[in-house]
MIDRENKE-5610 format. One line per field, with one value per residue: residue in three letters; y negated, x, z of N, C-alpha, C in turn. Coordinates in steps of 0.02 Angstrom, whole numbers, m for minus. Last residue first. Layout:
! MIDRENKE-5610
residu = c(ALA, ...)
n_py = c(Y, ...)
n_px = c(X, ...)
n_pz = c(Z, ...)
ca_py = c(Y, ...)
ca_px = c(X, ...)
ca_pz = c(Z, ...)
c_py = c(Y, ...)
c_px = c(X, ...)
c_pz = c(Z, ...)
END
This chain:
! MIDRENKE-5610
residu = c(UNK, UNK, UNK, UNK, UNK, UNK, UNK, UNK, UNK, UNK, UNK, UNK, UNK, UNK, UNK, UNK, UNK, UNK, UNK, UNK, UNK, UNK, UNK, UNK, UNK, UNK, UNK, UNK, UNK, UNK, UNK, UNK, UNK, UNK, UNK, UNK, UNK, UNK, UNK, UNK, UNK, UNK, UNK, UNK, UNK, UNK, UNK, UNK, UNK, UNK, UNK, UNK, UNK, UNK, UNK, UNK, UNK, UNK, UNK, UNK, UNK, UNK, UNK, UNK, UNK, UNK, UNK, UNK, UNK, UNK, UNK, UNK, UNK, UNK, UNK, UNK, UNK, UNK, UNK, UNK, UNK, UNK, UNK, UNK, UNK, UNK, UNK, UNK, UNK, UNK, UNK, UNK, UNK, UNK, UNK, UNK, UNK, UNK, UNK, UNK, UNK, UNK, UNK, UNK, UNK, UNK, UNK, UNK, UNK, UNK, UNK, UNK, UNK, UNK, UNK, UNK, UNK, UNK, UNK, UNK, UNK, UNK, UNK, UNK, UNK, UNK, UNK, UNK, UNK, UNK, UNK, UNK, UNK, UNK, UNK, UNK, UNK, UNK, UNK, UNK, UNK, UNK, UNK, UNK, UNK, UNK, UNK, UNK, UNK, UNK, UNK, UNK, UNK, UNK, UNK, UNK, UNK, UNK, UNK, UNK, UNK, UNK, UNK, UNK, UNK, UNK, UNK, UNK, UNK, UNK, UNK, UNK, UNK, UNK, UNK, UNK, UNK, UNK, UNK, UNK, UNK, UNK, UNK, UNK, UNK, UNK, UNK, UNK, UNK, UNK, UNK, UNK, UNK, UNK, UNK, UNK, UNK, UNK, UNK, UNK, UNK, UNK, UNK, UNK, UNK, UNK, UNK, UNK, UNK, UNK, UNK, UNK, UNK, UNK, UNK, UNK, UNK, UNK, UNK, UNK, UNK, UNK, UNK, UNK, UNK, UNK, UNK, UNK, UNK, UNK, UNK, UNK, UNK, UNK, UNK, UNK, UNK, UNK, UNK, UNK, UNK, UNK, UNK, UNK, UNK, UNK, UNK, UNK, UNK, UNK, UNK, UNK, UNK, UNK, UNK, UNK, UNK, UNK, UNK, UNK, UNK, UNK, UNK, UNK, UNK, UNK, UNK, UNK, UNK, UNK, UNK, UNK, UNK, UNK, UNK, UNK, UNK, UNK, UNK, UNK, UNK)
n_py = c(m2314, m2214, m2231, m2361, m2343, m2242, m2315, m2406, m2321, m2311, m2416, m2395, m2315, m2213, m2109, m2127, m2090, m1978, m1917, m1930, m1888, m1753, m1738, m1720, m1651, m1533, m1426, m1380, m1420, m1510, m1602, m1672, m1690, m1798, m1896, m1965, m1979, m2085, m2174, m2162, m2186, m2279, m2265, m2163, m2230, m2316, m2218, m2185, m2332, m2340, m2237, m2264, m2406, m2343, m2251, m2304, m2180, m2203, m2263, m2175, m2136, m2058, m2045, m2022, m2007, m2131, m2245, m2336, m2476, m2613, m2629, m2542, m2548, m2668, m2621, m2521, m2588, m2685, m2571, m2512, m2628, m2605, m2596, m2505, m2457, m2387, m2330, m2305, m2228, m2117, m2111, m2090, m2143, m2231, m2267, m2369, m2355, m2443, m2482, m2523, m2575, m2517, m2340, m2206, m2167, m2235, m2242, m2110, m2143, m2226, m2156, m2045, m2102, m2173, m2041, m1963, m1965, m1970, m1872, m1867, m1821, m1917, m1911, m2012, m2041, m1973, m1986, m1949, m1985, m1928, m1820, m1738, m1782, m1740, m1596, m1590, m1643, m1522, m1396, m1448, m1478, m1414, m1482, m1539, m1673, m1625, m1671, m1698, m1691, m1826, m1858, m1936, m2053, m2160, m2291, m2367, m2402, m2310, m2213, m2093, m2072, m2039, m1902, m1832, m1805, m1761, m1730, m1642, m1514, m1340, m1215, m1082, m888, m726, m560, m438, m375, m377, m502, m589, m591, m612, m772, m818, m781, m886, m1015, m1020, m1097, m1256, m1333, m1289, m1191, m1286, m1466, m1550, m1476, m1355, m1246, m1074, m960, m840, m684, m554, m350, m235, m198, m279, m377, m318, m306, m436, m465, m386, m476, m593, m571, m547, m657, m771, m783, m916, m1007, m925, m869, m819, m826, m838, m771, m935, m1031, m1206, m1346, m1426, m1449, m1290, m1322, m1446, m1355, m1260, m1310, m1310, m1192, m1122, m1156, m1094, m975, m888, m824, m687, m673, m825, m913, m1044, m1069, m1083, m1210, m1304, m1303, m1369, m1479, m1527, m1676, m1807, m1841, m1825, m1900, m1810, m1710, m1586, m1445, m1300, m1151, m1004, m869, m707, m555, m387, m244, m127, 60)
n_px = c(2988, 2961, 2845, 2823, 2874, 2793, 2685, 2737, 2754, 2607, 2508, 2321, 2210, 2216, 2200, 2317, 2418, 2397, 2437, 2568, 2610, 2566, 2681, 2807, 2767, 2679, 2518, 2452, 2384, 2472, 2492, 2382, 2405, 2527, 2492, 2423, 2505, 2599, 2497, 2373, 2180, 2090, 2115, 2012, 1901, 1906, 1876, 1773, 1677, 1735, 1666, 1525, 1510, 1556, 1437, 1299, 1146, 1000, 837, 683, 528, 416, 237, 77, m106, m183, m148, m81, m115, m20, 94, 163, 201, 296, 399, 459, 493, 582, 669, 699, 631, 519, 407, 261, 136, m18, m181, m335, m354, m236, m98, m36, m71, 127, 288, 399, 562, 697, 881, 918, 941, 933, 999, 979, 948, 854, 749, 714, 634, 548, 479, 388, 311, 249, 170, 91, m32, m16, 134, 254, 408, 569, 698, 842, 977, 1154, 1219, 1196, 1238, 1127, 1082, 1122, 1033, 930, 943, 945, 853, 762, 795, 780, 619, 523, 467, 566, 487, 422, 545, 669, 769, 878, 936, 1022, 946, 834, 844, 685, 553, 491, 414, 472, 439, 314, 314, 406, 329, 200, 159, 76, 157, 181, 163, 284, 252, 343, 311, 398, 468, 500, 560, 496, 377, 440, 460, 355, 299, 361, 352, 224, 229, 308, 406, 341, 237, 142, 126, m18, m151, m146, m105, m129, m75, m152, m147, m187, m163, m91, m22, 53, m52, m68, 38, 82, m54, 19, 133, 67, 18, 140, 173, 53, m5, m6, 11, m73, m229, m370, m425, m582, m616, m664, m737, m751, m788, m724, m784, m755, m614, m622, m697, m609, m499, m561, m568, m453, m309, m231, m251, m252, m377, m364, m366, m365, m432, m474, m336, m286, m373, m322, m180, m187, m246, m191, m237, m266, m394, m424, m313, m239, m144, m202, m90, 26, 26, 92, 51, 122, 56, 36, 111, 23, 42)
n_pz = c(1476, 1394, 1382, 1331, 1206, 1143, 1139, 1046, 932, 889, 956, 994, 994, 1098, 1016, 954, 1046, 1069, 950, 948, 1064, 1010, 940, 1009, 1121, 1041, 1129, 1232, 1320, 1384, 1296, 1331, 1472, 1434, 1396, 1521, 1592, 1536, 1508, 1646, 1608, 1573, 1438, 1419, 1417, 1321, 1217, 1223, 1215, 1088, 1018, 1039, 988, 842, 820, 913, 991, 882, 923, 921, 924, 992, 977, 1070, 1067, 1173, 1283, 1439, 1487, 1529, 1606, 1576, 1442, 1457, 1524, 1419, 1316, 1370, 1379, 1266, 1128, 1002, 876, 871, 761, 751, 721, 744, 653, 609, 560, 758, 866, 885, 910, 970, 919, 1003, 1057, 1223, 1361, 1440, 1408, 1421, 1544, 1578, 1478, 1497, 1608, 1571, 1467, 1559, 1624, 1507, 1484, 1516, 1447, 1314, 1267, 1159, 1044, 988, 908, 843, 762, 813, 920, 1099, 1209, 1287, 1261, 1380, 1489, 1425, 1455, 1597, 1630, 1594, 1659, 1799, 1780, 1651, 1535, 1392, 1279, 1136, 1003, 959, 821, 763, 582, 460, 370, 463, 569, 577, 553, 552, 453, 435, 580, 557, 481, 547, 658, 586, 459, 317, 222, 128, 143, 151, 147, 162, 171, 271, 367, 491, 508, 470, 540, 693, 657, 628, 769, 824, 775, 820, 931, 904, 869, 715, 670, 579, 545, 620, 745, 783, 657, 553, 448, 332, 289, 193, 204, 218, 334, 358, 422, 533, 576, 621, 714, 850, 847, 876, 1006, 1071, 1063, 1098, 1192, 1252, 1127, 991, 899, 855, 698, 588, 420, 293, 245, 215, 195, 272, 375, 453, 461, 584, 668, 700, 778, 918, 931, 922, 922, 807, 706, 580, 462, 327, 216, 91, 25, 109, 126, 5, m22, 58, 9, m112, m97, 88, 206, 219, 247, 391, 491, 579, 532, 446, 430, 329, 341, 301, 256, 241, 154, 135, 36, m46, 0)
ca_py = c(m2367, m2255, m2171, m2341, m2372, m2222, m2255, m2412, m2358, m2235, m2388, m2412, m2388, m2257, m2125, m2139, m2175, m2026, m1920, m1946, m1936, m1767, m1742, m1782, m1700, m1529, m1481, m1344, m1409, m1434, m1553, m1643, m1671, m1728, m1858, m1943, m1934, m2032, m2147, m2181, m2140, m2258, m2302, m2141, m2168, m2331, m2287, m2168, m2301, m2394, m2234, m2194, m2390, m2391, m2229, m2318, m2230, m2158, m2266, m2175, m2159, m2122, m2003, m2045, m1976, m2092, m2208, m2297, m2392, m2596, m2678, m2555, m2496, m2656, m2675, m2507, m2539, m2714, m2611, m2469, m2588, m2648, m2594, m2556, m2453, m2446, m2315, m2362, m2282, m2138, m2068, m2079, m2132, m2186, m2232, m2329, m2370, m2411, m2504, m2464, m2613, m2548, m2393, m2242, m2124, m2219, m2268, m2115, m2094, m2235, m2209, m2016, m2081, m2218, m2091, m1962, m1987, m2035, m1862, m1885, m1821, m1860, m1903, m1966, m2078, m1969, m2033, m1940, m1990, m2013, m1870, m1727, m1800, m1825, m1618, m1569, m1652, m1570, m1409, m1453, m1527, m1384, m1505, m1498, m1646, m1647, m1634, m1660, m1682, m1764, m1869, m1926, m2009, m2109, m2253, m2352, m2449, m2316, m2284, m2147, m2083, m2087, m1967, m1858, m1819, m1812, m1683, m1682, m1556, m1414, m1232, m1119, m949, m797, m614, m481, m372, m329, m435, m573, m563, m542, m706, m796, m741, m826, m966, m1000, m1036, m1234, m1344, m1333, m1147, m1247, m1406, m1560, m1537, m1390, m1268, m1165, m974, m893, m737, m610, m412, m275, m142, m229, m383, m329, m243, m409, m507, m386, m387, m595, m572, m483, m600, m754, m717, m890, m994, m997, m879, m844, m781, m836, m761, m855, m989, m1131, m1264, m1410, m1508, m1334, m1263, m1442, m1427, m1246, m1291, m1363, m1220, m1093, m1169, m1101, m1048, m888, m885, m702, m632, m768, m855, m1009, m1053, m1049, m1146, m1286, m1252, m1300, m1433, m1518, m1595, m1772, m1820, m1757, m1923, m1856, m1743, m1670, m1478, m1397, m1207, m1080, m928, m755, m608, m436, m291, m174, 0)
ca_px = c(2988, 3040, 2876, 2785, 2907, 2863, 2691, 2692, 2816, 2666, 2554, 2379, 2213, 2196, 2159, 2250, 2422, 2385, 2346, 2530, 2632, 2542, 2603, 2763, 2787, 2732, 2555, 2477, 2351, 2450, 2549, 2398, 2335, 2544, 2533, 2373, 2459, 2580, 2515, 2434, 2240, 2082, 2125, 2088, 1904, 1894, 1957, 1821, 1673, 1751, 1739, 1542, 1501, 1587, 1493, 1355, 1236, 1057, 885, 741, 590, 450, 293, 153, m46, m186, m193, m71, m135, m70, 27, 162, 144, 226, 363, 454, 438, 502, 676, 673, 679, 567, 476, 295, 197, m2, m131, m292, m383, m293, m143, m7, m111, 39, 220, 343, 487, 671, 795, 933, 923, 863, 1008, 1005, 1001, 894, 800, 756, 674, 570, 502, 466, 368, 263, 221, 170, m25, m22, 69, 220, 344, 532, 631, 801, 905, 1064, 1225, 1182, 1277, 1163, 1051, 1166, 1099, 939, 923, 1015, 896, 738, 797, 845, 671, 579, 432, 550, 551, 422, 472, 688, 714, 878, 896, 1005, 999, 830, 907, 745, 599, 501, 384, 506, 503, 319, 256, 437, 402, 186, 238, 69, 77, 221, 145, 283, 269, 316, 344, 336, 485, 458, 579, 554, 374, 397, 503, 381, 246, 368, 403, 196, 198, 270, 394, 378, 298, 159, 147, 37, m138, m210, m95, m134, m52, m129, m143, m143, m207, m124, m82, 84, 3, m127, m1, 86, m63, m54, 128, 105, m48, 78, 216, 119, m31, 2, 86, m76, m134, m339, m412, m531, m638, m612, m796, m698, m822, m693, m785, m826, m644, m593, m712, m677, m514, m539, m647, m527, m359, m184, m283, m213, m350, m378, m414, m345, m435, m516, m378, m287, m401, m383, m193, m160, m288, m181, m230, m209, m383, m433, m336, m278, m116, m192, m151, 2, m13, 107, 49, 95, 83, 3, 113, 55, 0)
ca_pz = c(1542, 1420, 1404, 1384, 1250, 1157, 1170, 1100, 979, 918, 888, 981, 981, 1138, 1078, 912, 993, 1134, 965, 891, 1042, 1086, 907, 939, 1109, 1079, 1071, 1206, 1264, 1445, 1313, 1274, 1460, 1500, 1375, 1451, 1635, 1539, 1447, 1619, 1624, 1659, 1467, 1407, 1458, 1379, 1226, 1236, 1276, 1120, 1038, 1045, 1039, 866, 818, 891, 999, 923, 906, 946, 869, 999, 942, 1053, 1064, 1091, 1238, 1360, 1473, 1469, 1600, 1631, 1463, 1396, 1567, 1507, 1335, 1330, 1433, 1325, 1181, 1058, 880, 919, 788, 774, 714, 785, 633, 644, 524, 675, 833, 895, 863, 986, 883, 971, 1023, 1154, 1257, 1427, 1438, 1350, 1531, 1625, 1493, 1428, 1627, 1612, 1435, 1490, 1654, 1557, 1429, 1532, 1515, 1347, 1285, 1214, 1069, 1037, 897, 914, 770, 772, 869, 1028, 1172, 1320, 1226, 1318, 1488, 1454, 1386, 1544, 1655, 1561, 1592, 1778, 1784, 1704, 1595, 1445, 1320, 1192, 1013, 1024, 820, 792, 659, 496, 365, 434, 518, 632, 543, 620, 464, 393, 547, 625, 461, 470, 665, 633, 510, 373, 238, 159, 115, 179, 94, 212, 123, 260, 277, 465, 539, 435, 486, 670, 651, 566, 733, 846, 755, 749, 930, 899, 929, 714, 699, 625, 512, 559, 687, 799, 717, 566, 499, 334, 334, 189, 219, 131, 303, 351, 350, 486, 576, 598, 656, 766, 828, 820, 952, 1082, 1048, 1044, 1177, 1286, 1179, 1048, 898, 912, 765, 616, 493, 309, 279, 241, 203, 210, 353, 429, 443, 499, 643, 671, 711, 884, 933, 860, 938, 872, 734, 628, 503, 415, 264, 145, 13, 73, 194, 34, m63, 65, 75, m97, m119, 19, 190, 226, 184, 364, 449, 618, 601, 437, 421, 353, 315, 335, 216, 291, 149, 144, 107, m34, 0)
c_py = c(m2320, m2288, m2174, m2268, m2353, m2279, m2244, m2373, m2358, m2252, m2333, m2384, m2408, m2356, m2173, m2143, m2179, m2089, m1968, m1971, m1972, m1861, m1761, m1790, m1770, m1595, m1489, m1392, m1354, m1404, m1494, m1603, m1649, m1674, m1796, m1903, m1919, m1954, m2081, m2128, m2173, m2215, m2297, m2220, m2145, m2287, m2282, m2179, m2249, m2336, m2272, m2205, m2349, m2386, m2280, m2294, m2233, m2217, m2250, m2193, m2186, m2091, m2069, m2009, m2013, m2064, m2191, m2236, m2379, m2492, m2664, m2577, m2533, m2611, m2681, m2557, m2520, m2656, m2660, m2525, m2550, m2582, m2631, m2535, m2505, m2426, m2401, m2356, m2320, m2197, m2093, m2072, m2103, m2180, m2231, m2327, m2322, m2418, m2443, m2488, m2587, m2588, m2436, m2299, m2160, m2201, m2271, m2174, m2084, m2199, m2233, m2084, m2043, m2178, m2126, m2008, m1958, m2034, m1952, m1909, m1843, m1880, m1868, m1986, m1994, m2025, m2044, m1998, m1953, m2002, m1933, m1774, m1789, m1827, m1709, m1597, m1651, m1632, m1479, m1441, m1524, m1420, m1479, m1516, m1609, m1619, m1668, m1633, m1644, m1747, m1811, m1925, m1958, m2024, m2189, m2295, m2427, m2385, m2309, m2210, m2130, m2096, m2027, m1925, m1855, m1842, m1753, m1644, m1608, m1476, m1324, m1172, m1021, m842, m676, m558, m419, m342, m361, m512, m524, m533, m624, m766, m749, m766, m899, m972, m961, m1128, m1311, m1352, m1238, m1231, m1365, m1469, m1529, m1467, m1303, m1153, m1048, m921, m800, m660, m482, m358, m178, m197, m314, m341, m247, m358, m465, m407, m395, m526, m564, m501, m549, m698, m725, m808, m928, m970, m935, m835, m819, m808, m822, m861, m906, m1084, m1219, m1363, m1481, m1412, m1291, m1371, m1452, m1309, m1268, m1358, m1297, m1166, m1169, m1125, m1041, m955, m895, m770, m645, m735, m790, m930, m1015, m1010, m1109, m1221, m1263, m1268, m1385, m1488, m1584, m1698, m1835, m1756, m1854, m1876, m1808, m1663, m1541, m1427, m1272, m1120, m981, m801, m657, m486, m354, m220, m62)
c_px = c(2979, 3051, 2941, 2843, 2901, 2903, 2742, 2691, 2770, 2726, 2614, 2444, 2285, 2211, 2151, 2176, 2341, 2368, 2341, 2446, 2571, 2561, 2548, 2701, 2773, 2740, 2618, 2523, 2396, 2412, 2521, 2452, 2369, 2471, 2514, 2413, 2434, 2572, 2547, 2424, 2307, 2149, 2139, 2125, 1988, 1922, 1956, 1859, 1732, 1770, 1749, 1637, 1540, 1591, 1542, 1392, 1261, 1107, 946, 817, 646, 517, 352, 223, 30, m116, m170, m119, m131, m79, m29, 93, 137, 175, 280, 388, 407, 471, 585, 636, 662, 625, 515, 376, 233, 96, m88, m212, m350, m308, m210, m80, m106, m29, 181, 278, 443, 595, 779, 876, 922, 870, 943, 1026, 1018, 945, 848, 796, 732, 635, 559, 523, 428, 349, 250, 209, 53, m1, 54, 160, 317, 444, 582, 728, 872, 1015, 1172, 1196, 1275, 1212, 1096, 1126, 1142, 1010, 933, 1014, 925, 813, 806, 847, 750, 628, 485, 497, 513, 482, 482, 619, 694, 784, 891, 968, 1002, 864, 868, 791, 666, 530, 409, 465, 522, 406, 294, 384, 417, 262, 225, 135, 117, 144, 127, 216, 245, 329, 300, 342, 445, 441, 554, 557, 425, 429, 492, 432, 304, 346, 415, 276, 221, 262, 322, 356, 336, 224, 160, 55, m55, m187, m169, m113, m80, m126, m102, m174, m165, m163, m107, 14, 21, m107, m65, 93, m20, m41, 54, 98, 20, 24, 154, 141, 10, m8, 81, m10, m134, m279, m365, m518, m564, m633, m742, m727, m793, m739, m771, m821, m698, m624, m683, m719, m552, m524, m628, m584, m420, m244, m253, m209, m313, m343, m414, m386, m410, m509, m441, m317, m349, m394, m255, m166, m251, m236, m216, m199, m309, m433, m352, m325, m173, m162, m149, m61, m25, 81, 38, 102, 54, 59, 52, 64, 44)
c_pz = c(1611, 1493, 1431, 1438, 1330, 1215, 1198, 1139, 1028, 942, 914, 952, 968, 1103, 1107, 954, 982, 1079, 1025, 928, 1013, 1085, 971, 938, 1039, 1066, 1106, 1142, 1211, 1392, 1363, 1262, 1396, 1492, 1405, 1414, 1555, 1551, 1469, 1561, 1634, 1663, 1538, 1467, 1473, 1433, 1283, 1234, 1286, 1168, 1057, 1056, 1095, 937, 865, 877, 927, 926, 922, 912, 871, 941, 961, 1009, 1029, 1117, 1165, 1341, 1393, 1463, 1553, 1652, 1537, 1442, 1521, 1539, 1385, 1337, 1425, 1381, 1224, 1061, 934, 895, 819, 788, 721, 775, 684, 624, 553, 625, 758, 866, 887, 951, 903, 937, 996, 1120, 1221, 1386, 1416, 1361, 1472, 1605, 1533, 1449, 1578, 1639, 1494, 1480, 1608, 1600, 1452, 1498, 1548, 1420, 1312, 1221, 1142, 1038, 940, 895, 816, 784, 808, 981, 1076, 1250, 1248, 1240, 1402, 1445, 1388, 1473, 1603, 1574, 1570, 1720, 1783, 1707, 1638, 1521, 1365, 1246, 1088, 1039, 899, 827, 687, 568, 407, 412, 499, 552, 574, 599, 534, 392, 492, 619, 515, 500, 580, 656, 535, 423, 300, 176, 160, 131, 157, 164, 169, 211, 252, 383, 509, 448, 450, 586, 657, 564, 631, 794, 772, 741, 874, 908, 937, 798, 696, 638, 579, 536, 681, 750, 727, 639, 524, 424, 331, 243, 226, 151, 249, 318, 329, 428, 535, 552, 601, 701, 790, 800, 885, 1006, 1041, 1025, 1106, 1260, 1201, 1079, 953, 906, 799, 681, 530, 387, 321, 273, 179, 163, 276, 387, 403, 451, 583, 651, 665, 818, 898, 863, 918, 944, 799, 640, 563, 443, 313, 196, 35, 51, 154, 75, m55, 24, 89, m20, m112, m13, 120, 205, 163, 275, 406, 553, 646, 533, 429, 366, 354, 329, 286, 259, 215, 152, 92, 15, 0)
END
């Protein structure tokens, strides 16, 4: 018997003529709807009149429902995969269920739509080229900790998710660690009718909500460190050393003299006499 197929399907993020004709007359022709939320997707379902069964996919029955789902491939049947709004398996459920597939031979077509991270990107007014994609930060505070801390020195544009009623204590807590001029672009409503982007600082953000409840769902747009910044601050760092205490670190490295020479110079800005005098002295 031939395998069945999983079809990935993008839905709108808020505005319902976001969706494609290619994944409406999917949903139309596959055997089974993998809905991350039935009662909330039965409203698009019905708007489209999509009449395929559907089935419960979510956090809490991932692994266990993926095996089905599966088992249902494996036996000829094609599923298509939704969330509750943009593209699945993205901070999402759904990677669980496309690694099953791989696993089990299963052909997986992606069928590209709404990405509430792209949509709230390339309207951030913030660097594009690259970015780093963090979704919502961890609720497990030494998770969440660790993830703050190794953001103090990102150079990416930063992309994180947030709920209204944490928004206040995320914005508060980024700045802690980015500082209260980093700029950035607080998204919301992406696609909605109150859709709206703020371009400040941590510091304007901080005192904004303060005074004003935050409503609708947040995507913030994060501007990364400075290369420039990024090596000042390690200039800096070297600096706090003698030439050298800073020798003596690249020689416990294992380098010999010259070249330990070489990299102190470039650490810290200055010219390889420089060094050499230092060493003299």
């Amino acid at each position: 018997m031939e395998k069945g197929s999983l079809y990935i399907c993008a839905t709108p993020i808020g505005n319902l003529e976001d969706i494609t004709y290619r994944v409406v007359r999917t949903l139309k022709e596959v055997d089974i709807i993998a809905a991350e939320d039935t009662r909330n997707s039965i409203k698009l379902l019905n708007h489209f009149e999509i009449k395929t069964k559907m089935t419960s996919y979510h956090e809490y029955n991932k692994i266990d429902k993926a095996k089905y789902l599966v088992g249902e491939m494996l036996a000829g049947k094609n599923i298509a995969l939704i969330t509750d709004a943009g593209t699945p398996a993205i901070s999402d459920p759904g990677e669980e269920l496309v690694r099953q597939c791989h696993e089990a031979g299963i052909k997986i077509t992606s069928l590209p739509g709404a990405c509430a991270a792209v949509t709230a990107l390339t309207m951030s007014g913030r660097s594009t080229r690259r970015f780093a994609f963090e979704a919502f930060l961890p609720s497990d505070r030494r998770e969440r900790s660790e993830v703050l801390r190794a953001l103090t020195n990102e150079t990416r544009t930063i992309i994180v998710y947030e709920a209204p009623h944490h928004l206040r204590n995320t914005l508060n807590e980024l700045k802690e660690v980015l500082g209260d001029e980093r700029r950035l672009s607080v998204c919301k409503e992406l696609t909605k009718r109150y859709e709206n982007v703020m371009l400040t600082t941590f510091k304007e953000a901080c005192e904004f909500y303060e005074q004003h409840e935050p409503r609708g769902e947040y995507v913030l747009v994060i501007e990364g460190k400075s290369l420039d910044e990024l090596k000042e601050e390690e200039r800096q760092q070297w600096e706090a050393m003698s030439i050298n205490e800073h020798m003596a670190y690249y020689m416990k490295q294992g380098l010999d003299k010259k070249n330990a020479m070489k990299q102190v110079a470039k650490d810290r800005g200055i010219g390889k006499r420089e060094v050499y005098r230092a060493l003299l002295d």
